[in-house]
C-alpha positions in Angstrom: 2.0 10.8 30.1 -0.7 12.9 31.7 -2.0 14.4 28.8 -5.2 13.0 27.2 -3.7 13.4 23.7 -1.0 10.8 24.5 -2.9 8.3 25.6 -4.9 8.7 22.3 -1.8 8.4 20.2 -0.2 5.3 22.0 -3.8 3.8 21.1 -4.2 4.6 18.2 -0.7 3.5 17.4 -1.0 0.0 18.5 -4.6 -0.2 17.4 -3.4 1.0 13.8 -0.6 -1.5 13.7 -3.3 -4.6 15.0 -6.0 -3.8 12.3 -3.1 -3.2 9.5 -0.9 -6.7 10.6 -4.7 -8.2 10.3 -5.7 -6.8 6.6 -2.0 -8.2 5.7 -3.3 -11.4 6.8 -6.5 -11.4 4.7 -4.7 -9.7 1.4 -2.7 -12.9 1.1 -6.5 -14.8 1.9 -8.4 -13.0 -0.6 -6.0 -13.1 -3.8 -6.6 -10.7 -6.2 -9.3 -9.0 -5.2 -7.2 -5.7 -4.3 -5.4 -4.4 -6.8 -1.2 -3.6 -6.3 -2.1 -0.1 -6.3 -4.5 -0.3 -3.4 -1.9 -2.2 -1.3 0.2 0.9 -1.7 -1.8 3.4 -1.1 -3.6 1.6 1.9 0.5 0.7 3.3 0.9 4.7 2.5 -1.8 5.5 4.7 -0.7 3.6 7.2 2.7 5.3 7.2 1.3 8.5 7.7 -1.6 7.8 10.1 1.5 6.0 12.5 3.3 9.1 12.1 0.4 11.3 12.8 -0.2 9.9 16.1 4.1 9.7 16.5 3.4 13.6 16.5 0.8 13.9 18.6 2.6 11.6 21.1 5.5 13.5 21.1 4.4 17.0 20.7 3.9 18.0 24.1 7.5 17.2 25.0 8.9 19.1 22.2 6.7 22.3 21.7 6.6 22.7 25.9 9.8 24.3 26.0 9.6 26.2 22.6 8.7 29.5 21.8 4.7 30.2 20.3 5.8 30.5 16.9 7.7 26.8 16.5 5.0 25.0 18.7 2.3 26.4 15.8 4.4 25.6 13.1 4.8 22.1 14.6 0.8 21.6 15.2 0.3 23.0 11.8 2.8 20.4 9.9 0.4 18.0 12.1 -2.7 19.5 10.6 -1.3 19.4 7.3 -0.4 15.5 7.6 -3.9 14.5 9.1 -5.0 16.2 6.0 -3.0 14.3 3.6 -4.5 11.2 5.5 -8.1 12.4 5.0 -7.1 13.0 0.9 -5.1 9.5 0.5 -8.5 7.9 2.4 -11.1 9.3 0.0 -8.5 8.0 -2.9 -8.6 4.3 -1.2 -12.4 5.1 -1.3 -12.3 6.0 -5.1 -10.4 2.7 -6.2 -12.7 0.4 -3.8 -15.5 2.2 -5.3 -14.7 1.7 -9.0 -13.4 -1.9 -8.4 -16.8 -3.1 -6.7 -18.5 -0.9 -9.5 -16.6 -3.1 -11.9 -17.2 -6.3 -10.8 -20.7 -5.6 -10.5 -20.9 -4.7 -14.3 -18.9 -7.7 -15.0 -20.9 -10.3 -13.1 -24.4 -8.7 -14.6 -22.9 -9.3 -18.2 -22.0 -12.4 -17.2 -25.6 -13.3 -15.8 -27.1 -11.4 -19.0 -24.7 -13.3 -21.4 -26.4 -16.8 -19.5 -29.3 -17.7 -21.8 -29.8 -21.3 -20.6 -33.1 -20.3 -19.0 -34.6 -18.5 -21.4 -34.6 -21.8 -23.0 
C-alpha cells in the first residue's frame, strides 16, 4: 500500500465500523427515540460508505492494468456511489430534523397545556 488513497480507505473503514458498532450500542440505550426507518437508512449508509472506501482501497490494483476507458468507468461508478451517500445523508438529516422539530412542538404543548402556575 503506497498510495495515499489506501491508507484513507483502510481508515476510514475501520473508523466507520468503530463509530457504527458504537451508535448500535446507544440505539438499544436510547429506546425509541430513532425511529425504525432511521435505523435503516443510517445501516444503509453505512453499507455504502464501507463499500465506497472498499473501492477506493482496491481501485488502484484493478484499474492499473486496465485500459483508460474501464479505469474511468470504475472511478465514475465510485463517484456515483459517494453521491448516493451524500443524498441518503441529507435524508438521515431530513428525518432527524423533523423528529427533533416534533418533539419540540410536542413538549411546548405539553408546557402550554400546564396551567398549574397560572394559578
Amino acid at each position: 500500500m503506497h498510495d495515499p488513497v489506501q491508507w484513507i480507505a483502510l481508515i476510514g473503514i475501520v473508523g466507520i465500523g468503530v463509530v457504527f458498532t458504537i451508535e448500535t450500542r446507544k440505539w438499544r440505550q436510547i429506546g425509541s427515540v430513532m425511529t425504525r426507518g432511521q435505523r435503516i437508512l443510517r445501516a444503509i449508509l453505512l453499507a455504502f460508505i464501507e463499500a465506497l472506501f472498499v473501492m477506493m482501497l482496491i481501485g488502484p490494483w484493478i484499474t492499473v492494468r486496465k485500459d483508460p476507458i474501464s479505469s474511468l468507468l470504475y472511478w465514475m461508478i465510485c463517484l456515483i456511489l459517494g453521491l448516493i451517500v451524500v443524498v441518503l445523508a441529507l435524508l438521515d438529516m431530513r428525518a432527524v430534523v423533523s423528529q427533533y422539530a416534533r418533539l419540540n412542538r410536542q413538549m411546548f404543548s405539553d408546557l402550554k397545556g400546564d396551567d398549574r402556575f397560572e394559578k
